[in-house]
C-alpha positions, -999 to 999 in steps of 0.1 A, spaced: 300 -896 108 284 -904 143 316 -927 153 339 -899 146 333 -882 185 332 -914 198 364 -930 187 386 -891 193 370 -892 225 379 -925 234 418 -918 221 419 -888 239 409 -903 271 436 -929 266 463 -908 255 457 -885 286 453 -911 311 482 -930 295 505 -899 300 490 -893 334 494 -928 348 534 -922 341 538 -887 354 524 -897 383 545 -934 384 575 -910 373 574 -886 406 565 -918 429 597 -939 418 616 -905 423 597 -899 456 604 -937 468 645 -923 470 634 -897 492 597 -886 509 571 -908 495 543 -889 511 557 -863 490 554 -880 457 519 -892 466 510 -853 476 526 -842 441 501 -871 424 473 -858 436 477 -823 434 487 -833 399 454 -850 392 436 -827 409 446 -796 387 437 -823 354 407 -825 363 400 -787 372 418 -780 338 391 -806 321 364 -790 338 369 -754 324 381 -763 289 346 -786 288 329 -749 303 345 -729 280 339 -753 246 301 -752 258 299 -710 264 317 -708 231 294 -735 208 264 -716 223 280 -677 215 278 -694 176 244 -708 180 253 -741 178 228 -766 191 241 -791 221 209 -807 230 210 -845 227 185 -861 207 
């Protein structure tokens, strides 16, 4: 049952930064017809808002796992 975390994990991971990779390839070939500092900008802000989006679904799993008394300490 310990693999279980580790292999969702690792798919998740994948999966996102599968999808990510060709959102941002997606608005740099449309960029590269027009502004490409624009699609570059729009990658960015695109990864940047990911990664602030990861950071408080991670905060709010944690506040909510320790409002049910679950224990997250590592062994």
């Amino acid at each position: 049952m310990d693999w279980v975390p580790i292999v969702f994990v690792t798919f998740k991971i994948l999966a996102l930064g599968t999808a990510m990779f060709f959102a941002i390839k997606w608005h740099y070939d449309r960029g590269e017809k027009g502004d490409r500092r624009a699609a570059l900008r729009t990658g960015g802000k695109m990864a940047a808002v990911f990664v602030l989006v990861l950071l408080c679904v991670a905060l709010v799993t944690f506040v909510v796992s320790r409002m049910l008394g679950l224990d997250l300490s590592f062994p």
